[in-house]
C-alpha positions in Angstrom: 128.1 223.9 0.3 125.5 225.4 2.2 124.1 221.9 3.0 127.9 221.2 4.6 128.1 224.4 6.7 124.3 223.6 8.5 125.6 220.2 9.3 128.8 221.5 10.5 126.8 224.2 12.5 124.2 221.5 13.8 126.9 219.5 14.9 128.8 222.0 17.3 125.6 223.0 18.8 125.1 219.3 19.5 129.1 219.6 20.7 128.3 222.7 22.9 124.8 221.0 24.7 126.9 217.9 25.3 129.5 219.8 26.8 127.7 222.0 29.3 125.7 218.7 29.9 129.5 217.2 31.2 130.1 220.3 33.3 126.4 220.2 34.7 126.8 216.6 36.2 130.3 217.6 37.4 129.3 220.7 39.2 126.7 218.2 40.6 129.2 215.7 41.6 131.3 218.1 43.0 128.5 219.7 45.0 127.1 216.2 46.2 130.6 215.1 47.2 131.1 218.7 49.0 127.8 218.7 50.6 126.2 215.3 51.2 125.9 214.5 54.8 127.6 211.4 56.4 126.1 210.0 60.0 128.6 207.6 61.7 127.1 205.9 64.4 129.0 205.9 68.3 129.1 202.7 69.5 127.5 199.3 68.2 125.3 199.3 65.3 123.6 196.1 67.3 123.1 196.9 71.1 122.3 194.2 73.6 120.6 195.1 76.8 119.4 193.0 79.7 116.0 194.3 80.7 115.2 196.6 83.6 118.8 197.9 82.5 119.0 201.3 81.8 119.6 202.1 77.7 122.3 205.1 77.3 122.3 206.5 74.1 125.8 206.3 72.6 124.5 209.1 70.2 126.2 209.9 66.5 128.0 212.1 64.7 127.2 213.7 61.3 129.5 216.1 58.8 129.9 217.1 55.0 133.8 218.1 54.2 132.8 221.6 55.1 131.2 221.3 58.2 130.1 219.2 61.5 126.1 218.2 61.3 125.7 216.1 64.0 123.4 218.7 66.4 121.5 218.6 63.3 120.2 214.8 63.4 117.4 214.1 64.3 116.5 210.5 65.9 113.6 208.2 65.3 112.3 205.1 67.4 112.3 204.8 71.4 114.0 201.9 73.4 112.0 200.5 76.3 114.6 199.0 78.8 111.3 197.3 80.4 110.1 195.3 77.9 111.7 192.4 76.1 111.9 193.3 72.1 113.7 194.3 69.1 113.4 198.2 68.9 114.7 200.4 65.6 116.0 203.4 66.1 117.1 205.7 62.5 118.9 208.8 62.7 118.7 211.8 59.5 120.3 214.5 58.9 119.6 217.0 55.9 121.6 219.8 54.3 121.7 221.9 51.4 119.2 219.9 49.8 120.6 216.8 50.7 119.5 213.8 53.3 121.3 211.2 55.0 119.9 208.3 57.5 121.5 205.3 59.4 119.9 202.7 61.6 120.4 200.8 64.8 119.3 198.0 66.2 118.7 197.7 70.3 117.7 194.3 71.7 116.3 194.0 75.6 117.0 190.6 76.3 116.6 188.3 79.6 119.7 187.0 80.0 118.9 186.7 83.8 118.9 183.0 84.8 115.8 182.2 87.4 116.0 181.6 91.3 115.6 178.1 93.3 114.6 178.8 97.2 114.4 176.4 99.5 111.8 176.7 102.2 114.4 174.5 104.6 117.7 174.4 105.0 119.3 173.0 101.4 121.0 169.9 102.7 118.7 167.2 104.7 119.5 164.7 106.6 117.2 161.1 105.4 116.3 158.9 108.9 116.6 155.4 108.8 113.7 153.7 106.8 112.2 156.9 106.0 111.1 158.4 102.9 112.6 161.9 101.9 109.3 164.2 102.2 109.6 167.2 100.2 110.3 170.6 102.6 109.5 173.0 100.0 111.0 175.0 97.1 110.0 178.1 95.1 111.3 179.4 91.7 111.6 183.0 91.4 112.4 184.8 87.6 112.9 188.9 87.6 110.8 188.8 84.3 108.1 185.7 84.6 107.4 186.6 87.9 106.6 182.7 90.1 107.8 180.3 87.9 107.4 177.7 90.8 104.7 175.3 88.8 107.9 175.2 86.1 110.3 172.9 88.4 111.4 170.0 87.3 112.6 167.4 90.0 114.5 164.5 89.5 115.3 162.4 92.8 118.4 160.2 93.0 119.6 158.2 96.0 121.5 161.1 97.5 120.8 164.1 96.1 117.6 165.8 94.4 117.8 168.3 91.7 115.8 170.9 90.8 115.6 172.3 87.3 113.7 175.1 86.0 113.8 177.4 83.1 112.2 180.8 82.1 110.5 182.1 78.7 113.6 183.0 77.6 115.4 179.6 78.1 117.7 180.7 80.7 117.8 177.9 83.3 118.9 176.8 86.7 120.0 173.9 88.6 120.4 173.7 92.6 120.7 170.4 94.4 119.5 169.4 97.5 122.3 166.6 99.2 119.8 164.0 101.3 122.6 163.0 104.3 122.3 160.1 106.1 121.4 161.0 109.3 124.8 161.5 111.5 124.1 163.4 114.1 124.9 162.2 117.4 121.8 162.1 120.1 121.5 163.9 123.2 121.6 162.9 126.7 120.8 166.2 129.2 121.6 164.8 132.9 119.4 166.4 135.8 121.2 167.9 138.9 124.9 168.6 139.6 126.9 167.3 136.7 129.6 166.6 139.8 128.0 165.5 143.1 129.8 165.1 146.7 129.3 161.6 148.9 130.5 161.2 152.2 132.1 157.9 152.6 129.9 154.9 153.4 126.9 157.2 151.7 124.3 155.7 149.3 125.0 157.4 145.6 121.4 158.5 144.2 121.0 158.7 140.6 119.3 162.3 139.8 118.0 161.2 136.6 118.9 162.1 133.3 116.7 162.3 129.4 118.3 161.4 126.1 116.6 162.8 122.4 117.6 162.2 119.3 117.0 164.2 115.5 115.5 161.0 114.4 114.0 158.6 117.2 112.8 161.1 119.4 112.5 160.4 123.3 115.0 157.4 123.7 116.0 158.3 127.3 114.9 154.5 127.6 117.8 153.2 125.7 120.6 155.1 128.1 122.7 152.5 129.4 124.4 154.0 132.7 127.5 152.2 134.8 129.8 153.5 137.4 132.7 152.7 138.9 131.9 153.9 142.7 133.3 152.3 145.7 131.8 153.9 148.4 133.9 152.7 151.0 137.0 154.9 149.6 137.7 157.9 149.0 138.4 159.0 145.7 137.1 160.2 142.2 135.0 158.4 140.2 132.6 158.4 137.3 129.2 157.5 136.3 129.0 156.9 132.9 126.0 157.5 130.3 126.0 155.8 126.9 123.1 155.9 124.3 123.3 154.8 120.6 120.3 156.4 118.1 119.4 153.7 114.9 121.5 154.9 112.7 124.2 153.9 115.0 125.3 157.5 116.4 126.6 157.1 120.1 126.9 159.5 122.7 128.5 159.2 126.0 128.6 161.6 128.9 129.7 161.3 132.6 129.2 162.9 135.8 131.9 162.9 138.7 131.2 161.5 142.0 133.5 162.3 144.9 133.9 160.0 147.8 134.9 162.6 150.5 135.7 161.7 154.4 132.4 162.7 156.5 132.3 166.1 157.8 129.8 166.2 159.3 128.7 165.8 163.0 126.7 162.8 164.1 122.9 163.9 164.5 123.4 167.3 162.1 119.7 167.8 160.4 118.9 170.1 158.0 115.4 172.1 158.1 113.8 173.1 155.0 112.0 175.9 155.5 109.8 178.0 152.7 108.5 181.5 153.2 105.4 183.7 151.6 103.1 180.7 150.6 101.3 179.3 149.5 101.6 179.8 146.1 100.9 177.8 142.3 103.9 176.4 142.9 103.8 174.9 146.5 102.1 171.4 144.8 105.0 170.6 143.2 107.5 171.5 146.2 105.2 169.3 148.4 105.5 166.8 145.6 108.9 166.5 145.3 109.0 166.3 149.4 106.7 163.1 149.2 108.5 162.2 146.4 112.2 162.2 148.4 110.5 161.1 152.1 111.2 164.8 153.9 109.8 166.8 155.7 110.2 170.3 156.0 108.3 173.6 157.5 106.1 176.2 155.8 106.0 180.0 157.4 102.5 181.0 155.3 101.2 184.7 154.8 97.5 185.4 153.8 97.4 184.7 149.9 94.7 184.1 147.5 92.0 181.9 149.0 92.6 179.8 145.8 95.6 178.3 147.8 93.7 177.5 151.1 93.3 174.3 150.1 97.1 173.9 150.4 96.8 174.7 154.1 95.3 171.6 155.0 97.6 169.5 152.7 100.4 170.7 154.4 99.6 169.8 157.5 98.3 166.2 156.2 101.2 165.0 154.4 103.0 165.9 158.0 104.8 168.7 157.6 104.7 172.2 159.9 102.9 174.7 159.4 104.3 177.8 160.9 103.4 181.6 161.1 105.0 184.2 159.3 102.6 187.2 159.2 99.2 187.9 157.4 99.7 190.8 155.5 103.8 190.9 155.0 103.3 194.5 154.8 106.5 195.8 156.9 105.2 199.7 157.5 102.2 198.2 158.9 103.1 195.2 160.9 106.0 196.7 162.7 104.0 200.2 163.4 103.3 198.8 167.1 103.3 195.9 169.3 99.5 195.6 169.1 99.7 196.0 164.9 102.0 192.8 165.0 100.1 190.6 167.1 96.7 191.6 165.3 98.8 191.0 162.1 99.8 187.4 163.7 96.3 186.4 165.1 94.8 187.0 162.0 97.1 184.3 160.2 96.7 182.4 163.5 93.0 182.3 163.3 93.0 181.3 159.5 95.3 178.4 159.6 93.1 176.9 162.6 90.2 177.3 160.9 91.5 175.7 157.9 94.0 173.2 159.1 92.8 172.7 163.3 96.7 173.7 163.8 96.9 176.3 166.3 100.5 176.8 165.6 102.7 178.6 168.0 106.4 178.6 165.5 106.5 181.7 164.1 108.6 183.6 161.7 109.3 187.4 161.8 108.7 189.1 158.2 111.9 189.8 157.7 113.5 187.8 160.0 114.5 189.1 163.9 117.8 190.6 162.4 115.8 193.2 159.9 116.5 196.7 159.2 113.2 197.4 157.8 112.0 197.7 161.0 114.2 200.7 162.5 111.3 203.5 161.3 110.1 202.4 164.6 113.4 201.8 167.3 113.5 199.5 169.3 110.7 197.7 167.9 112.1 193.9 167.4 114.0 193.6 170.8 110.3 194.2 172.4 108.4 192.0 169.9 111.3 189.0 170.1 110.8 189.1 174.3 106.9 189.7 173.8 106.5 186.7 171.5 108.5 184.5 173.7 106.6 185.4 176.5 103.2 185.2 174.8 104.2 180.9 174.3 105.5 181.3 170.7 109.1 180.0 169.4 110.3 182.1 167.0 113.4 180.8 164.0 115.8 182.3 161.9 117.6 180.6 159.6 121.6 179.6 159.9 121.8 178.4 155.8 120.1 181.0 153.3 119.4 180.2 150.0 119.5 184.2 148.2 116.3 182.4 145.9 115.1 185.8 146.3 117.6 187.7 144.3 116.8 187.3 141.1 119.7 187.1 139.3 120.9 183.6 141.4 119.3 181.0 139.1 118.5 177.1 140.3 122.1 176.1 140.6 122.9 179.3 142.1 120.4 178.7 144.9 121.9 175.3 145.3 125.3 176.3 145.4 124.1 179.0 148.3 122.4 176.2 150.1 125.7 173.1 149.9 128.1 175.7 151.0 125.7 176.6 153.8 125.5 173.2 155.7 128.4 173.7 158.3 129.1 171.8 160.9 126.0 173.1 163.0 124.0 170.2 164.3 121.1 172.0 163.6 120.4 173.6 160.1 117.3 175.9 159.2 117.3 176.2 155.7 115.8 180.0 154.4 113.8 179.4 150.8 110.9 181.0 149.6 107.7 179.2 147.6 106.2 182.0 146.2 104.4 182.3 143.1 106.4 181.5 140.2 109.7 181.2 142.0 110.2 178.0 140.3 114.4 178.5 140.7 113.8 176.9 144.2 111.9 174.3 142.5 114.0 173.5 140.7 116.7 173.3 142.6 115.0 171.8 145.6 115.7 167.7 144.2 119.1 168.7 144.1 119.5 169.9 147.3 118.0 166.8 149.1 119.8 164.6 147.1 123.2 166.0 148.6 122.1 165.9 152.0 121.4 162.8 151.6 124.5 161.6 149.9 126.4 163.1 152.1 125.0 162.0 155.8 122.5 164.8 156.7 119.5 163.8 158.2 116.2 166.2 157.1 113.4 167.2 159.4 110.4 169.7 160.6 110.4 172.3 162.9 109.0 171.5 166.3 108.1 173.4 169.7 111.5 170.9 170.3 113.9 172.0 168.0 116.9 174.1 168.9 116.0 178.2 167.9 117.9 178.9 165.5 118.1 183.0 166.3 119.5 186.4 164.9 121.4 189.3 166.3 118.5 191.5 166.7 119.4 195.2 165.4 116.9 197.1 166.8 
């Protein structure tokens, strides 16, 4: 019996150890369950970045079912936006004895693709039996830096493409489009694109110059007709046609005028320059020799570099006239004696240079100046003193403004065709000074008129007609 009541006795203990056992682990489950930490993370658990991005942290958020953790986690790992890579960053938590952790991943990637950059424009235009010569490329990636040596280039009969890809396999493609050439050439016609003839005049061709993209100079090739009948009045056209190898044409036309004569038997025009000589007083006497006229120089004392001019002038038979030494107003109308030592002085020089002792004279400034009136009275005395001292004095009846500087070349020829009235006699003001190359260019132009339309061109003489101002003081 005794034997029975120790087993029975051993066996509740055993009972009672196995029961507190039970409520042990469910007083720990309970207290796990109430008190274990949960992290949920914001956002992606995988997060793609390109690089050079900026990485925001979406953050997380940790609890237990009694209160919120999450300004208790505590982040592991760093993410560097700069770099290409796979970074880890974990995330813990602990409370009341108990730890929690949860991971993400953030990948910086180069999803960026590369950049083709042409050195010329992209399209070309390929010239007739020509090769296509390569103008230049360069490849450009935001992480590899010059990837330039990476291109790939694959030419086809129109077009050449351009392939390249970075270290991280993003590629591009740009095409270069090789156009057969199509661009017309073109022809640039020298003086007045519309030019006046009196009837029964000689038409002279001014000249024109033709380029092309491809062939260069091919002024050669212009093929010019007209239509003129210069024995009626009327409106007609010169025509200018030009065709580059690859079969481009151009055509232009300038408009010639038959008019009825205006003007008077014997009307002459003078051309007259003032303030030389000067650099570009070679090429005005050029173009004179050039044409077969004549015209009249007025010089003033310039650099001795140009005496040589002097002489040249007088050679190639033109007048050379007096128009002061120094040009300096204040001092050349102070007296009567200042002028005339002003006057012998350019007197003396263009003897000694030329053996002209030239009499035809200019006034600086012309009869009719204003500059003069510091001193009254000054230009009636001086215009009676010259005359009476042998020298013929000239104004001009046509001026030419080539000293305003805002009247370009066709400006100054404009001033100058509207200019020749009916006058028989025509003095024609212009200057040749250094660098005034407006009147140079202009000057062609301006002979070719006269002569299309009747004029006859001349020098000054002790024999030609005075062409004189209103003197205003």
């Amino acid at each position: 019996m005794k034997k029975i009541l120790n087993n029975i006795y051993k066996n509740k203990i055993f009972l009672a150890f196995i029961c507190s056992m039970l409520v042990m682990v469910i007083l720990l489950c309970v207290y796990y369950f109430i008190f274990r930490p949960k992290i949920t993370l914001v956002g992606e658990d995988i997060i793609y970045i390109t690089i050079n991005d900026q990485y925001l942290e979406p953050g997380v958020k940790a609890h237990n079912l009694i209160k919120d953790l999450t300004n208790k986690v505590k982040k592991i790992g760093e993410v560097n936006p700069n770099k290409l890579g796979t970074y880890l960053l974990t995330y813990k938590v602990s409370s009341n004895l108990l730890n929690t952790k949860v991971r993400r991943t953030v990948k910086v990637i180069d999803n960026i693709k590369p950049e083709i950059k042409f050195k010329e424009d992209i399209d070309f235009i390929v010239c007739p039996n020509k090769e296509y010569e390569e103008l230049g490329y360069e490849a450009i990636d935001n992480v590899d830096g010059d990837i330039t040596n990476k291109v790939n280039i694959i030419k086809e009969e129109d077009k050449v493409i351009y392939t390249v890809k970075d270290n991280s396999n993003n590629e591009t493609s740009v095409i270069r489009n090789l156009i057969k050439d199509n661009q017309k050439p073109t022809i640039t016609l020298k003086g007045n694109k519309t030019v006046s003839l009196a009837i029964g005049g000689k038409y002279y061709e001014s000249g024109y110059t033709a380029s092309d993209n491809c062939d260069g100079d091919i002024t050669k090739d212009v093929k010019v007709t007209n239509n003129i009948n210069n024995k009626k009045t009327g409106t007609y056209y010169v025509t200018y046609s030009v065709s580059d190898s690859s079969g481009n044409t151009t055509e232009i036309t300038r408009t010639v005028k038959i008019i009825s004569p205006l003007i008077p038997k014997g009307s002459t025009i003078y051309l007259t320059f003032d303030d030389g000589p000067s650099n570009i007083t070679p090429k005005i006497l050029d173009i004179l020799k050039e044409e077969n006229v004549k015209a009249t120089f007025f010089v003033i004392n310039t650099s001795s570099t140009y005496n040589y001019l002097l002489k040249r002038i007088v050679d190639e038979g033109h007048t050379i006239g007096l128009h002061g030494y120094t040009h300096n107003y204040s001092k050349t109308y102070a007296s009567v004696n200042a002028y005339f030592n002003d006057l012998e002085l350019i007197r003396n020089k263009v003897l000694n240079l030329t053996g002209v002792d030239s009499k035809i004279i200019r006034f600086p400034g012309g009869s009719s100046n204003n500059v003069s009136k510091f001193n009254p009275g000054i230009m009636t005395t001086l215009a009676k003193e010259v005359t009476n001292r042998g020298y013929h004095y000239f104004d001009w009846n046509v001026g030419s403004s080539d000293t305003v500087s805002s009247c370009s070349s066709s400006c100054i020829y404009n001033n100058v065709v509207k200019g020749l009235t009916s006058y028989h006699t025509l003095v024609v003001l212009m200057h040749d000074f250094s660098g005034n190359t407006r009147t140079l260019n202009a000057l062609r132009d301006i002979i070719r008129y006269g002569k299309n339309n009747g004029y006859k061109f001349d020098r000054i003489t002790m024999d030609t007609p005075q062409i004189k101002h209103k003197i205003n003081n």
